[in-house]
gemmi code that builds the backbone of each chain (N, CA, C; Angstrom):
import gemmi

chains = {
    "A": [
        ("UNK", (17.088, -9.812, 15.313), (16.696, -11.212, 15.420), (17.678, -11.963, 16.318)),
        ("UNK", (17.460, -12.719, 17.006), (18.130, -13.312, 18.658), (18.045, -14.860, 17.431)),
        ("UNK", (19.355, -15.164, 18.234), (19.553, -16.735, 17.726), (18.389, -17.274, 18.856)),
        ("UNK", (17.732, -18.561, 18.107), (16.989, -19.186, 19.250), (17.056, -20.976, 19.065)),
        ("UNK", (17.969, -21.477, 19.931), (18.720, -22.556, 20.664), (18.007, -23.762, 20.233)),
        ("UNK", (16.357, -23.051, 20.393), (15.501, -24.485, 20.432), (15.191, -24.803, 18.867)),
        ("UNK", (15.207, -23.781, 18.087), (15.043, -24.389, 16.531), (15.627, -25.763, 15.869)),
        ("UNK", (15.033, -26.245, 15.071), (15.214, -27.293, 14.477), (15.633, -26.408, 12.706)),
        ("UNK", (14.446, -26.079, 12.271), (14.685, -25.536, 11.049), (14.752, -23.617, 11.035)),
        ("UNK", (15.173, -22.962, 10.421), (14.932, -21.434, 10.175), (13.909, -21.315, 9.947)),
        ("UNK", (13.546, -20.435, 10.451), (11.808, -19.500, 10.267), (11.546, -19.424, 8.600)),
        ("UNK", (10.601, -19.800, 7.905), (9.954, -20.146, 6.117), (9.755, -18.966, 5.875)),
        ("UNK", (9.130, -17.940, 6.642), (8.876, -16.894, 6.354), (8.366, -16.703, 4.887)),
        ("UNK", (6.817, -17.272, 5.554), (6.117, -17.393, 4.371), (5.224, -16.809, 4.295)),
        ("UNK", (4.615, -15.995, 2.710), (3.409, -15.625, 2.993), (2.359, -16.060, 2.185)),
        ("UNK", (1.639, -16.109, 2.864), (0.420, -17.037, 2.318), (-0.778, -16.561, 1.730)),
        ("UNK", (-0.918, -15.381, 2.179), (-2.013, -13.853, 1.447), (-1.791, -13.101, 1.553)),
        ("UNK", (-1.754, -12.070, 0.518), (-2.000, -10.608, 0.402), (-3.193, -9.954, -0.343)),
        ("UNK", (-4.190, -9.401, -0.018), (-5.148, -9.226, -0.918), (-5.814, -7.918, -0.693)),
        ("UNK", (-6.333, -6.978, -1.424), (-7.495, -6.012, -1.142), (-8.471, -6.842, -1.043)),
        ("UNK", (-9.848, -6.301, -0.319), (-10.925, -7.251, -0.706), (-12.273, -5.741, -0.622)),
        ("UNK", (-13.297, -5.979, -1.397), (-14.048, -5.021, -0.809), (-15.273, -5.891, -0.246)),
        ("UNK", (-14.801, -7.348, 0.615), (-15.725, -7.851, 1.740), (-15.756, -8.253, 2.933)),
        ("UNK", (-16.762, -8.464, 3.898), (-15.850, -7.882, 4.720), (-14.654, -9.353, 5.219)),
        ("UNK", (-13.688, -8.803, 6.190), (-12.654, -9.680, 6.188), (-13.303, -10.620, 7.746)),
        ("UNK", (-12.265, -11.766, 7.292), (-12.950, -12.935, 8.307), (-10.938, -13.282, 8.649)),
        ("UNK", (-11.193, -12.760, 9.743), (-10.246, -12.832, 11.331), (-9.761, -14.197, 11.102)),
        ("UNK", (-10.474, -14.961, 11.428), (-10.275, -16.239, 11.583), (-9.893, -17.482, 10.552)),
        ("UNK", (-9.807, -16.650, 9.289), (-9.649, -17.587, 7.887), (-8.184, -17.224, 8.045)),
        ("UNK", (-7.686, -15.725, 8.598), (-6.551, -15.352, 8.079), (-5.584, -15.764, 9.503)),
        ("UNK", (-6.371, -16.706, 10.483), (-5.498, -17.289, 11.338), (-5.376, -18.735, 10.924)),
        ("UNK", (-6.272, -19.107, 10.145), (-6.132, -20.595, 10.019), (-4.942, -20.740, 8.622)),
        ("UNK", (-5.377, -19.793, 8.123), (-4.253, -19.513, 6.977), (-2.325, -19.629, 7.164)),
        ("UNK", (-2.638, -19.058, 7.972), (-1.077, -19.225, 8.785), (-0.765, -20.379, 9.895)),
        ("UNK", (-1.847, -20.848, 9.816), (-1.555, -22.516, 10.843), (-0.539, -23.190, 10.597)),
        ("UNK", (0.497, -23.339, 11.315), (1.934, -23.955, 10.769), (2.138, -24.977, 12.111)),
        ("UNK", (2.976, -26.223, 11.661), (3.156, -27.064, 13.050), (4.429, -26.817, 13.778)),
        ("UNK", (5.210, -25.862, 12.507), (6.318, -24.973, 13.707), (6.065, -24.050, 14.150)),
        ("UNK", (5.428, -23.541, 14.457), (4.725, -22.710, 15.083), (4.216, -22.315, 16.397)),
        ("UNK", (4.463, -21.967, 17.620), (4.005, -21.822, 19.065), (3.002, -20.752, 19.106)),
        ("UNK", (3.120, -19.795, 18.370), (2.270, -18.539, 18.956), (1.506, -18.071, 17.127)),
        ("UNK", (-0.008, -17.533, 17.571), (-0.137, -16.877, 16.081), (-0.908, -15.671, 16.903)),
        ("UNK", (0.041, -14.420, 16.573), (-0.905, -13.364, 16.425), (-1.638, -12.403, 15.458)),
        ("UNK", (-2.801, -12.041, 16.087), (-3.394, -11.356, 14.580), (-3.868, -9.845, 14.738)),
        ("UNK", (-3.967, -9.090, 13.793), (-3.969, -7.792, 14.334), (-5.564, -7.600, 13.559)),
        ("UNK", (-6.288, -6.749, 13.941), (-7.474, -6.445, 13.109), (-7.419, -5.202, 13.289)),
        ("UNK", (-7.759, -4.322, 12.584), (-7.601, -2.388, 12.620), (-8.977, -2.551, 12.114)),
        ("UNK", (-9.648, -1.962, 13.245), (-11.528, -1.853, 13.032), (-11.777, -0.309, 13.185)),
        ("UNK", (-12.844, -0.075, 12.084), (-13.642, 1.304, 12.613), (-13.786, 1.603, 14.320)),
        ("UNK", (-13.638, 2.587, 14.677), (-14.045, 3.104, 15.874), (-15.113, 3.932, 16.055)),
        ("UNK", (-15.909, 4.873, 16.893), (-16.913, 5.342, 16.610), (-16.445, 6.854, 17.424)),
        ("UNK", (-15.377, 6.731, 17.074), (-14.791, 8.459, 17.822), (-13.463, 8.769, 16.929)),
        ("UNK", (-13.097, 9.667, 16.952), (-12.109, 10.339, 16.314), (-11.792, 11.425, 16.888)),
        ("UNK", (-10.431, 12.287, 17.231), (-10.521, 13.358, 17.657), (-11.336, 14.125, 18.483)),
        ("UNK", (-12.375, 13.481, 19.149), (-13.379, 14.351, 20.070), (-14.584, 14.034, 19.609)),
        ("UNK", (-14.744, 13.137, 18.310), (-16.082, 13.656, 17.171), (-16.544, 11.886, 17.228)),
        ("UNK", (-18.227, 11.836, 17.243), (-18.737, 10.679, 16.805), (-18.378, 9.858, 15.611)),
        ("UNK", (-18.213, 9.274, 14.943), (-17.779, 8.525, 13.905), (-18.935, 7.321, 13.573)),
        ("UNK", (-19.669, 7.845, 12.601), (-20.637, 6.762, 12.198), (-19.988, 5.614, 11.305)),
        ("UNK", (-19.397, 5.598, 10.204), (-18.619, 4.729, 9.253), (-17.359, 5.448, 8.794)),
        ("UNK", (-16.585, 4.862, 7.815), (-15.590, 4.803, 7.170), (-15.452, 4.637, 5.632)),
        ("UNK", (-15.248, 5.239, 4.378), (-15.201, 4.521, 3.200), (-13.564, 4.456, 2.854)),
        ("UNK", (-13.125, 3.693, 2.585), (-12.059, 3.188, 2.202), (-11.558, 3.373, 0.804)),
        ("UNK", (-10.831, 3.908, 0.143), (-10.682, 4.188, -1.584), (-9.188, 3.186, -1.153)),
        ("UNK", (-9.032, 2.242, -2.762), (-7.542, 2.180, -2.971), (-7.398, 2.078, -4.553)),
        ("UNK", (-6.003, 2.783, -4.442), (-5.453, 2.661, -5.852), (-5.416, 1.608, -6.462)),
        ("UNK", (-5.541, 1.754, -7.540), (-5.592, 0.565, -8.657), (-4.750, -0.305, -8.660)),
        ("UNK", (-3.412, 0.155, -8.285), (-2.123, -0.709, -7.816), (-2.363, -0.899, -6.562)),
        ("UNK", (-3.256, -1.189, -5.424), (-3.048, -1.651, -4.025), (-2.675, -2.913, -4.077)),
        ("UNK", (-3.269, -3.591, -4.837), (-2.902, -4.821, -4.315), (-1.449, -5.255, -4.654)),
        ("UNK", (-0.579, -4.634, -5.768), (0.294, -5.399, -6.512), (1.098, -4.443, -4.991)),
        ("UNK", (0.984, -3.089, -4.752), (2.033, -2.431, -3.734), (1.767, -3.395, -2.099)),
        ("UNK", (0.873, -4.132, -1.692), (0.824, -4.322, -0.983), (1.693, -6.211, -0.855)),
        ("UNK", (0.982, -6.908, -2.021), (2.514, -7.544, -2.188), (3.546, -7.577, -1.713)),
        ("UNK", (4.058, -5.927, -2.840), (5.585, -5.359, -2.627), (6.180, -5.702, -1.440)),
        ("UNK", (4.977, -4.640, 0.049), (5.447, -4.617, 0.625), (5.811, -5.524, 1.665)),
        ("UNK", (4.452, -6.918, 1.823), (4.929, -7.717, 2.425), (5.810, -8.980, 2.232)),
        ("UNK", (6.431, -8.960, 0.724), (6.456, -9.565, 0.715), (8.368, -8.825, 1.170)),
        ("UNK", (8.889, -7.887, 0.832), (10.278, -6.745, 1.344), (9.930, -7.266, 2.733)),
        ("UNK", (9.098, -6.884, 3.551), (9.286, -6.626, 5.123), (9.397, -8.456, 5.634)),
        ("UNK", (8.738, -9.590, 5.419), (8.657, -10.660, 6.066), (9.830, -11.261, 6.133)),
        ("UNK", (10.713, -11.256, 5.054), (11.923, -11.693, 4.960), (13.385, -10.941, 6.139)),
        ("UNK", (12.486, -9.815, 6.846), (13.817, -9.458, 7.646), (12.707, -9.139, 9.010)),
        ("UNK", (11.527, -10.855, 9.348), (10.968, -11.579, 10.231), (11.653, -12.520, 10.691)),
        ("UNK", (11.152, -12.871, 11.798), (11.373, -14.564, 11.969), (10.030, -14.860, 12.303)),
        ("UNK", (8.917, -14.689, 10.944), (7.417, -15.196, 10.839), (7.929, -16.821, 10.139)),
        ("UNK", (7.016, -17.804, 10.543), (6.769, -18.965, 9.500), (5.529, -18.670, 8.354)),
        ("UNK", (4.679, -17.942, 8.854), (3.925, -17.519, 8.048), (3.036, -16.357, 8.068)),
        ("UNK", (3.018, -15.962, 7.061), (2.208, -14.211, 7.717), (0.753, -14.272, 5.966)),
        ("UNK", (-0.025, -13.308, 6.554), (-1.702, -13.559, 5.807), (-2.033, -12.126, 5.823)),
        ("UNK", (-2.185, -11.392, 4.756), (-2.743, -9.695, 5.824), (-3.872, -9.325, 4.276)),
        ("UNK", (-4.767, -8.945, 4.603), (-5.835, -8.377, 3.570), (-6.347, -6.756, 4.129)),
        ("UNK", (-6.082, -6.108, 3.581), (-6.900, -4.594, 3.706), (-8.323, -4.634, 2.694)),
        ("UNK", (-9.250, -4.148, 3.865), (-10.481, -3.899, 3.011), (-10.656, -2.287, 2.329)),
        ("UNK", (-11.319, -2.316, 1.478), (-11.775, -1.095, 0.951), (-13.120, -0.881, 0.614)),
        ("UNK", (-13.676, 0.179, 0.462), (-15.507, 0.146, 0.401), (-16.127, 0.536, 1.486)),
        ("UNK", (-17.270, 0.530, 1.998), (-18.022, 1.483, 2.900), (-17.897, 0.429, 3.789)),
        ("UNK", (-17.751, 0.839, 5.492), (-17.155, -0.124, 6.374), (-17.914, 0.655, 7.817)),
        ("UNK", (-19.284, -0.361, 8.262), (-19.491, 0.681, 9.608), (-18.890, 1.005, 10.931)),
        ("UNK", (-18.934, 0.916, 11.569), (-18.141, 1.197, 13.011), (-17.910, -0.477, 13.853)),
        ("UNK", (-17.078, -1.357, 13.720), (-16.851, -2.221, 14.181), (-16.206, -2.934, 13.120)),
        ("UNK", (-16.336, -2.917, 11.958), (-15.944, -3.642, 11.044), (-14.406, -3.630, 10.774)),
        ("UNK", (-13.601, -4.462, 10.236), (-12.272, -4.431, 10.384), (-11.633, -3.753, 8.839)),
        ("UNK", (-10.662, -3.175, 9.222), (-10.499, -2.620, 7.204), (-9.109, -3.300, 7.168)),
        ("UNK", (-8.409, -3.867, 8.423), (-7.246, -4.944, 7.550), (-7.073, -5.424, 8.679)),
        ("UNK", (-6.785, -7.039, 8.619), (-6.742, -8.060, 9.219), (-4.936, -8.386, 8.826)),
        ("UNK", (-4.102, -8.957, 9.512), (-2.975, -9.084, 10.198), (-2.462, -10.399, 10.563)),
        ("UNK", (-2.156, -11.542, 10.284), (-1.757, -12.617, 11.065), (-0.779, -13.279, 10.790)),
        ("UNK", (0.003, -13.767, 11.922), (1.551, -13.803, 11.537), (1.689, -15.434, 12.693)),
        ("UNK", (1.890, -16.085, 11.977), (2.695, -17.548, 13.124), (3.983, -17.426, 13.062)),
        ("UNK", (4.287, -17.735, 14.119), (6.292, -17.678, 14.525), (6.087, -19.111, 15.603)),
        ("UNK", (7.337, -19.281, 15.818), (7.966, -20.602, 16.654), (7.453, -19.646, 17.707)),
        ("UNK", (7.954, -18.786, 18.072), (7.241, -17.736, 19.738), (6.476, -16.581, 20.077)),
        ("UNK", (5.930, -16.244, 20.724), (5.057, -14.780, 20.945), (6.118, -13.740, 20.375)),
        ("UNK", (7.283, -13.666, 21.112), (7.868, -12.667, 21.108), (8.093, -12.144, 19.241)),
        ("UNK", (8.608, -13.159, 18.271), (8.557, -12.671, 16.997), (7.400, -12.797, 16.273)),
        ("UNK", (6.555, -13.385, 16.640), (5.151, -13.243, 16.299), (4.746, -11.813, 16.322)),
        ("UNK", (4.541, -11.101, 17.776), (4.196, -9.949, 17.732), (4.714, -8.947, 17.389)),
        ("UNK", (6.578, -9.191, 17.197), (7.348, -7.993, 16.262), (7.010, -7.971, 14.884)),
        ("UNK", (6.913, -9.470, 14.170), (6.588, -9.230, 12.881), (4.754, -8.679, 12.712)),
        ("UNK", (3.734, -8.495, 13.201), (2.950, -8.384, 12.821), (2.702, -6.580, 12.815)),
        ("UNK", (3.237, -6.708, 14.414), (3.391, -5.017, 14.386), (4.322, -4.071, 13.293)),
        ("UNK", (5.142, -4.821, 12.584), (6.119, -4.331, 11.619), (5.230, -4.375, 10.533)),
        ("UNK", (4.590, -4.933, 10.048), (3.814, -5.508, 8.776), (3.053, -4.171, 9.099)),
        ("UNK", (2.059, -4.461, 10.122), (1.089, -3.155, 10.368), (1.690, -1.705, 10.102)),
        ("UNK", (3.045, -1.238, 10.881), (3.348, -0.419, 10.418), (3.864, 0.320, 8.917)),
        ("UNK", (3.993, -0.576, 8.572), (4.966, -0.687, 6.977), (3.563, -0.430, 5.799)),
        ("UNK", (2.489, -1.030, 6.333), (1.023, -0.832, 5.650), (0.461, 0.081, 5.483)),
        ("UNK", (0.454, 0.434, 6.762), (-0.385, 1.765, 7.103), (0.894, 3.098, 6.306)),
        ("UNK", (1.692, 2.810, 7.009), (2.513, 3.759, 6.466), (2.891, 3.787, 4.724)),
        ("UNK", (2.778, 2.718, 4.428), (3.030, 3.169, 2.107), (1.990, 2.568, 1.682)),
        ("UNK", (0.483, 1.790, 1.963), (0.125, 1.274, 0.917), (-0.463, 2.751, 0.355)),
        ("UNK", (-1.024, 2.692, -0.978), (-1.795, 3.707, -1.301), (-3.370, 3.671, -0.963)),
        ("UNK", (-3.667, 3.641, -0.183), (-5.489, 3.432, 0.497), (-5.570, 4.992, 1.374)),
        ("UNK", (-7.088, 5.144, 0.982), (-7.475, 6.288, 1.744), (-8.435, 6.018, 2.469)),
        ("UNK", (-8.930, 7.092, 3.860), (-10.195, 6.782, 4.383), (-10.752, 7.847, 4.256)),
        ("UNK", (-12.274, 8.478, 4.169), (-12.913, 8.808, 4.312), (-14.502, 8.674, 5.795)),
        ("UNK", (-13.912, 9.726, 6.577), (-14.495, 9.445, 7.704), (-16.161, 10.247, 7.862)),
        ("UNK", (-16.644, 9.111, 8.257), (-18.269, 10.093, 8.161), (-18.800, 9.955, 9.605)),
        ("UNK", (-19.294, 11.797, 10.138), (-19.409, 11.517, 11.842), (-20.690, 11.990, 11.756)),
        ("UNK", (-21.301, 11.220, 12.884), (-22.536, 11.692, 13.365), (-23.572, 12.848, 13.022)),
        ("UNK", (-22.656, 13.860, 12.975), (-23.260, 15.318, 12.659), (-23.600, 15.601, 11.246)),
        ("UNK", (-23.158, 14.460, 10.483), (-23.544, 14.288, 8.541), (-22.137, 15.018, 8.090)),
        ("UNK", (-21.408, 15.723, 8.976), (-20.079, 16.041, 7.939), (-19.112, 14.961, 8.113)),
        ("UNK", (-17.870, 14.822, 7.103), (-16.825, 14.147, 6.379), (-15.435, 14.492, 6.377)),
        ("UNK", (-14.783, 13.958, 6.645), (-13.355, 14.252, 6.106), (-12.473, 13.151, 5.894)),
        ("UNK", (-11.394, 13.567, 4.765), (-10.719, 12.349, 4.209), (-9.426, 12.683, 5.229)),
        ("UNK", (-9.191, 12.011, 5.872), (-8.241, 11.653, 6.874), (-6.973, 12.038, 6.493)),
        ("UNK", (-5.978, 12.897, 6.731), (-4.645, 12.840, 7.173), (-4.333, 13.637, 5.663)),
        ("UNK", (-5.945, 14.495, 4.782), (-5.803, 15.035, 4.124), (-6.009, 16.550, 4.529)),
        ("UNK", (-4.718, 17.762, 4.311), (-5.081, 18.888, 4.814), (-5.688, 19.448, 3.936)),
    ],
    "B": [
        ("UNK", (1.775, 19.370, -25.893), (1.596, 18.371, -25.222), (0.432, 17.809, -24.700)),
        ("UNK", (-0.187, 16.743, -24.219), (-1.641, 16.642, -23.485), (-0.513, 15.122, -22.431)),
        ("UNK", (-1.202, 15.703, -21.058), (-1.039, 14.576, -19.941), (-2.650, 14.457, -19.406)),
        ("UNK", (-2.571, 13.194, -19.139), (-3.672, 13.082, -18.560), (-3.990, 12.982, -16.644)),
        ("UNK", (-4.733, 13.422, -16.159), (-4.087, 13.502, -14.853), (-5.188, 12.391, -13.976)),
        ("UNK", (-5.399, 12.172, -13.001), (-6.061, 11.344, -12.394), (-6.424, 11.484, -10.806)),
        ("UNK", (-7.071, 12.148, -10.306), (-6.756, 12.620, -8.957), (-7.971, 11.497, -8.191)),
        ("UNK", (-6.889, 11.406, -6.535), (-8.095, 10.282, -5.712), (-7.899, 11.297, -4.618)),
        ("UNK", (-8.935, 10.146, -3.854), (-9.535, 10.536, -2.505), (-9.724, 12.012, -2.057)),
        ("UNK", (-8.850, 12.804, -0.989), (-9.294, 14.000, -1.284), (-8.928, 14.744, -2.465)),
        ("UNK", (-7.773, 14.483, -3.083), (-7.723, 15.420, -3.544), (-8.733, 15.370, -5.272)),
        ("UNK", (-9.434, 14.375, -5.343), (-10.386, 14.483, -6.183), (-11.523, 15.260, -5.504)),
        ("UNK", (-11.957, 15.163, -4.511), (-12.619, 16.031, -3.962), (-12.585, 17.713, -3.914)),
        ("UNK", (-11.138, 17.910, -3.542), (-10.922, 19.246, -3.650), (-10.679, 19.387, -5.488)),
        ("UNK", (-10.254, 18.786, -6.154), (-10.125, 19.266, -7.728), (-11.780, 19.325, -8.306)),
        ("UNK", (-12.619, 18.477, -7.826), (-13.740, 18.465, -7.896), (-13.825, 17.709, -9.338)),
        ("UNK", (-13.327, 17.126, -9.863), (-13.062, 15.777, -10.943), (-12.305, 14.743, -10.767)),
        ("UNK", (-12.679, 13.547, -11.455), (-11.963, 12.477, -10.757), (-10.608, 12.553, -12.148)),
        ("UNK", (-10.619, 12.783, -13.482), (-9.289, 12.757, -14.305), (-9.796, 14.170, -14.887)),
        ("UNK", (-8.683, 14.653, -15.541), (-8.881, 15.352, -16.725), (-7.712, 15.546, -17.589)),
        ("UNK", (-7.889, 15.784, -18.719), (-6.362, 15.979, -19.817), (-6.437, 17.490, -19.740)),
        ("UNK", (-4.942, 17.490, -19.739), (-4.467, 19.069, -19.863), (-3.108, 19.138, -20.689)),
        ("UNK", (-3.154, 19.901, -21.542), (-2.162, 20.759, -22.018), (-1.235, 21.231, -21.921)),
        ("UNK", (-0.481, 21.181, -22.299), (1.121, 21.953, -21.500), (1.883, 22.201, -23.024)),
        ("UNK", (2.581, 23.423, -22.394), (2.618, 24.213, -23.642), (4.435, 22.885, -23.899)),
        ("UNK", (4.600, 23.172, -25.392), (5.616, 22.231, -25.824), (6.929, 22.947, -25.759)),
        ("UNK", (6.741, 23.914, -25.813), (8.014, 25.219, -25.277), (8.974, 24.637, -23.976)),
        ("UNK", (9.890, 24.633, -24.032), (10.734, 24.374, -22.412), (10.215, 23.354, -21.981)),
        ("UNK", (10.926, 23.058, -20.876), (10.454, 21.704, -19.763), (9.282, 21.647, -19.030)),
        ("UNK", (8.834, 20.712, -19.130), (7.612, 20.929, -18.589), (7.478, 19.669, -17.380)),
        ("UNK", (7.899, 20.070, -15.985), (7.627, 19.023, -14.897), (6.441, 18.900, -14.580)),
        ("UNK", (6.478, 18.017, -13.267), (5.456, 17.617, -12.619), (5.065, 18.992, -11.920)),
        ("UNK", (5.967, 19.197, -11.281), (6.058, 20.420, -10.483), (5.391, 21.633, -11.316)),
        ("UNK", (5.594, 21.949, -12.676), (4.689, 22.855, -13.213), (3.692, 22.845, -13.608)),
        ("UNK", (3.386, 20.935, -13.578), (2.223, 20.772, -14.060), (0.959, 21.177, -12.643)),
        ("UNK", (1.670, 20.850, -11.522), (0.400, 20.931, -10.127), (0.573, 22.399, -10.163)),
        ("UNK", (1.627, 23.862, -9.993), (1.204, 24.741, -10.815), (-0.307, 25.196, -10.858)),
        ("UNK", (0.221, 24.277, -12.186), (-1.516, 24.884, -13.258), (-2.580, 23.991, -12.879)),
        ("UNK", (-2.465, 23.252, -11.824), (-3.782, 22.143, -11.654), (-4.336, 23.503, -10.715)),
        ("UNK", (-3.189, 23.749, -9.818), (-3.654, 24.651, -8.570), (-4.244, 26.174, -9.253)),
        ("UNK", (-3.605, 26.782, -9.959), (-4.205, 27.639, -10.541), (-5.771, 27.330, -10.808)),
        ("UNK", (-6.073, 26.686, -11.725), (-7.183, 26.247, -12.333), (-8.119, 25.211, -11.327)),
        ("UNK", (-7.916, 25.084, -10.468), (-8.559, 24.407, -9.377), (-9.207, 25.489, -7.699)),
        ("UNK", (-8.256, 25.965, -7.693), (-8.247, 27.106, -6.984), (-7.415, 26.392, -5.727)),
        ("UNK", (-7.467, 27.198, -4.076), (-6.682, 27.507, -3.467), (-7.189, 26.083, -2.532)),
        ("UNK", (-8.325, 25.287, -2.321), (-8.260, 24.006, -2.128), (-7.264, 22.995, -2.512)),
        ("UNK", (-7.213, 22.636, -3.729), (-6.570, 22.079, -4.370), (-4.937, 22.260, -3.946)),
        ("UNK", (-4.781, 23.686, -4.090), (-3.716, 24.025, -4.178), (-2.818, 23.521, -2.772)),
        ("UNK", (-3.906, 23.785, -1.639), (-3.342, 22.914, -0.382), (-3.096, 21.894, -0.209)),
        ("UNK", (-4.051, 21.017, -1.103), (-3.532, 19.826, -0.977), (-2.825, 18.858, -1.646)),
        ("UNK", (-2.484, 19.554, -2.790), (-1.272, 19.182, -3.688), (-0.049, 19.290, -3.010)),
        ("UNK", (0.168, 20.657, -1.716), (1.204, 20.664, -1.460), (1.313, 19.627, -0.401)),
        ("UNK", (0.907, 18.334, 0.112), (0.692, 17.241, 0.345), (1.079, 16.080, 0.340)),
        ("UNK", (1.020, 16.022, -1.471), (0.631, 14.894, -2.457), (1.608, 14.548, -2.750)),
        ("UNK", (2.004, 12.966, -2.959), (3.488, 12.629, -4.373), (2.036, 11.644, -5.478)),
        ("UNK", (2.987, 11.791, -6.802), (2.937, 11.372, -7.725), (3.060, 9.839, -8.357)),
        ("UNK", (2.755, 9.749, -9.396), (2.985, 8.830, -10.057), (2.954, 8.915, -11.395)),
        ("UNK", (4.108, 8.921, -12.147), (4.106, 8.885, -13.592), (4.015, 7.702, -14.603)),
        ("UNK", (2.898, 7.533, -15.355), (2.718, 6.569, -15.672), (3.064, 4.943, -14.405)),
        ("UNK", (2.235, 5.221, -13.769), (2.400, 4.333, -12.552), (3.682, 4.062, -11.810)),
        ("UNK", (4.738, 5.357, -12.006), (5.880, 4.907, -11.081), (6.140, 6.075, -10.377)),
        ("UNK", (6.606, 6.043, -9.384), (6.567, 7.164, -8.018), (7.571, 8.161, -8.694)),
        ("UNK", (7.233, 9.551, -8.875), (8.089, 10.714, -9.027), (8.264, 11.661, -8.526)),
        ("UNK", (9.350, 12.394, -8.647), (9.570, 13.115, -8.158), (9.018, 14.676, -8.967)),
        ("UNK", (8.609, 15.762, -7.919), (8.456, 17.067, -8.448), (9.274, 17.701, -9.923)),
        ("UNK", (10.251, 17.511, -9.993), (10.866, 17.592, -11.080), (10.830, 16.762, -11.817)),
        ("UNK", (10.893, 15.504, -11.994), (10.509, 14.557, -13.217), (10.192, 15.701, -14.378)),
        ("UNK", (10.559, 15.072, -15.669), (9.843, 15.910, -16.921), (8.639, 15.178, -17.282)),
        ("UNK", (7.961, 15.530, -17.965), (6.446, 14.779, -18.184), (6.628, 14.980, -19.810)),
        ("UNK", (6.321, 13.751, -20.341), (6.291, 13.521, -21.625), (5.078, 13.745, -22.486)),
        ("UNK", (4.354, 13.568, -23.953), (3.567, 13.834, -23.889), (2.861, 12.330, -23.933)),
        ("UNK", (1.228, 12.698, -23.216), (1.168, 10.942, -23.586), (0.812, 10.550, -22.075)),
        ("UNK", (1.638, 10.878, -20.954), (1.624, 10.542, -19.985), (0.713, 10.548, -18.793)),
        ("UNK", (0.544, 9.407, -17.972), (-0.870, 9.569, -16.870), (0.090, 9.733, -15.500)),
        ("UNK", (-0.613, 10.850, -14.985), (0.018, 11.982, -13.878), (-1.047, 11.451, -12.577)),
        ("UNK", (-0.423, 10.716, -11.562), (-1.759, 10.088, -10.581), (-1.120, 11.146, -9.734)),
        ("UNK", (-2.612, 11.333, -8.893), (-2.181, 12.692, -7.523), (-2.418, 12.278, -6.476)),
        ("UNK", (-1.745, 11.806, -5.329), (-1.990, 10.694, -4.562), (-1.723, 11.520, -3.123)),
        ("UNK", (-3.222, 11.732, -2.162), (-2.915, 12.454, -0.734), (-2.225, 11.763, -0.067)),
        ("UNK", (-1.672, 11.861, 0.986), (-1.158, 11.080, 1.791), (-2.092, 10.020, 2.276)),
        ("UNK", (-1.244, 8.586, 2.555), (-1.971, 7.920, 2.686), (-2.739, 7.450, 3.901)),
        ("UNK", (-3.686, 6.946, 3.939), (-4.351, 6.657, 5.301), (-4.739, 5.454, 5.667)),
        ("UNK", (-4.389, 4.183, 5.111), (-4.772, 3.050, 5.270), (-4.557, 2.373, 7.185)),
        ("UNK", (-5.725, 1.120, 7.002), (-5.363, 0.915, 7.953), (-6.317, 1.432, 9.377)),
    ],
}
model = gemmi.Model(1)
for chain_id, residues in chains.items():
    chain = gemmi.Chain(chain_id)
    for i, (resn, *xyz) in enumerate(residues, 1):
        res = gemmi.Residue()
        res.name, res.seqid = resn, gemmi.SeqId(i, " ")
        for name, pos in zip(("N", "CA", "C"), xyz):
            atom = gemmi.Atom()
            atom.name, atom.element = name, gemmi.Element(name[0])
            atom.pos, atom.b_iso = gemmi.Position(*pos), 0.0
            res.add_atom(atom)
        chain.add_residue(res)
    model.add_chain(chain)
structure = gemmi.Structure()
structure.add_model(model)
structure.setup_entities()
């Protein structure tokens, strides 16, 4: 974190949602959510179905999460924001059957500038993906399945 | 002893049940680690791959392979995760 000259107050580093949802997520609630007037930049991340994988068509996605997702996902944002310089951060992972465009976790982080805006959101993202307990289940074109990143 | 076990995503798939209670003899220690063992035994050689995978949760707190398992206790089998 870079001292930055032009501040008035320290970054709140606040968060304002954490949620599973199994509907679908709305982009734009979870930017208005983080609307702050210290604030210069809000970025938001959305992680959407794709319709390829490895070489292979990809019709949908089903999403499983543990019974504890939501309380671990908390955990985790609420550990990672504090070593941000977010004013406010919003992130919901979906779970449930999700077709090819649809988003399975939405991301949004306001900072005083782009530059920690987009470190904290990409940190959040990584920290997510990497411990919550959520699975996917990928369904391709050809009618076969596989649960992802399970050997 | 009886633990109860709880398996998701794939690896409920490969166990081919979503919980079941099992037994463990009351003789000696009885870990986690001996308990996947006998899941893999009794599941067959699916399973067995993808347990070697998996971490735990004992009674909802992250354990380790050795942990002892009490009796009483819910054993979650958790693939790696994929969120996101």
């Amino acid at each position: 974190m870079s001292v930055d000259s032009s501040r008035i107050h320290p970054p709140q580093r606040r968060v304002v949602l954490t949620a599973i949802s199994d509907c679908p997520l709305d982009v734009r609630a979870h930017e208005r959510a983080v609307a702050d007037v210290r604030s210069g930049a809000v970025v938001t991340f959305s992680g959407e179905v794709r319709d390829h994988d490895g070489g292979r068509a990809v019709v949908g996605i089903e999403y499983e999460g543990h019974p504890n997702a939501a309380a671990v996902l908390a955990e985790i944002v609420a550990e990672v924001v504090p070593q941000t310089d977010a004013e406010a951060v919003a992130v919901t992972h979906r779970i449930g059957e999700l077709a090819v465009g649809e988003s399975a976790i939405v991301v949004a982080v306001s900072a005083a500038h782009r530059h920690e805006a987009f470190a904290a959101c990409s940190r959040i993202v990584d920290e997510v993906k990497h411990r919550l307990p959520v699975w996917k289940r990928q369904r391709f074109a050809d009618g076969t399945e596989e649960w992802v990143a399970c050997p | 002893m009886q633990v109860r076990v709880r398996y998701f995503a794939g690896a409920r798939a490969a166990a081919g049940v979503e919980e079941e209670k099992i037994d463990l003899d009351d003789a000696g220690a009885q870990t986690v680690a001996v308990l996947m063992d006998l899941l893999g035994l009794r599941h067959g050689p699916e399973l067995t791959r993808v347990l070697a995978a998996c971490t735990f949760l004992v009674d909802e707190i992250a354990a380790p392979p050795e942990r002892e398992l009490r009796d009483g206790v819910q054993v979650d089998v958790l693939p790696p995760f994929a969120g996101g």
